[in-house]
N, C-alpha and C positions, 0 to 999 in steps of 0.2 A: 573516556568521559562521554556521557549521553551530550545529544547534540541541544537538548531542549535545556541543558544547565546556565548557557549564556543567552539565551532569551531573557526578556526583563519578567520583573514580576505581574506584571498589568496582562500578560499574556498566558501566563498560568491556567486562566480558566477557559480561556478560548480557544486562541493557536493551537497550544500544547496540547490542550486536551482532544481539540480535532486533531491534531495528528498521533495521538496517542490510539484514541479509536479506529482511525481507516486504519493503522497500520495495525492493530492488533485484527482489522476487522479481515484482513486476507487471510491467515491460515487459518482462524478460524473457519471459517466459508466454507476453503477448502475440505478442511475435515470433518464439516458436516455433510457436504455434498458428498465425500469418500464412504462416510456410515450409509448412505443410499446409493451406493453405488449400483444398485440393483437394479435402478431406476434410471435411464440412461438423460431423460431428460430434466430430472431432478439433481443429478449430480450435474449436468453441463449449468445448471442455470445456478448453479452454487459457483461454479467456478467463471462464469461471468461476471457474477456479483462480486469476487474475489479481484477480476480484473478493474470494474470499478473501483474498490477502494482501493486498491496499486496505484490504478491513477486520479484519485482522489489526494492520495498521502502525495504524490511529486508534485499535485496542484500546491497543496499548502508547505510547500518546503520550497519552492518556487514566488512561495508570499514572502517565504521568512527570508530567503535571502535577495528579494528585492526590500524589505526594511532594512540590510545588515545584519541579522541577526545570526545567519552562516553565511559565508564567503561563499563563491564562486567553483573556486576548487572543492571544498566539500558539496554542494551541488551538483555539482558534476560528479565525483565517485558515488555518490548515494542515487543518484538519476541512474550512471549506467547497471547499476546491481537492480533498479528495477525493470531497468531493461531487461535484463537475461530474465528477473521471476516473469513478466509478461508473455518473450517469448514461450517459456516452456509452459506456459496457462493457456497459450494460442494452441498450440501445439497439442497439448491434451484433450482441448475442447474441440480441434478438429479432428484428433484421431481417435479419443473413445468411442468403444464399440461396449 
């Protein structure tokens, strides 16, 4: 079950929808900055922008479970899975060549 099913319906077009977008908005990022890979600073600044919305999307999911809307424990698994995508965004942005 997606997490945005027990949000109330007043948050349909705000919350949800922000978190719809930053979270769709990381791999896309990625994979436009990939199609320029050629470009070494056009691809890192894709994948910076990628790191923003990573922590854009825990911003607003660190909203919804200060309203109740997910529990604690599901903040906590869905936080640490953006841990590891961050690390290995850190990790590429410092080591492309």
């Amino acid at each position: 079950m997606s997490i945005d099913k027990k949000f109330p319906l007043e948050e349909r077009y705000s919350l949800i929808d922000q978190l719809r977008r930053s979270s769709r908005s990381v791999p896309i990022n990625i994979r436009e900055g990939f199609a320029k890979k050629k470009y070494k600073q056009v691809f890192v600044r894709h994948l910076i922008d990628s790191l923003g919305s990573s922590e854009e999307t825990r911003g607003w999911l660190s909203f919804a479970c200060d309203f109740n809307y997910i529990d604690q424990c599901e903040l906590m698994s869905i936080d640490e899975q953006y841990d590891q995508l961050n690390a290995m965004l850190y990790s590429l942005i410092e080591n492309w060549e």
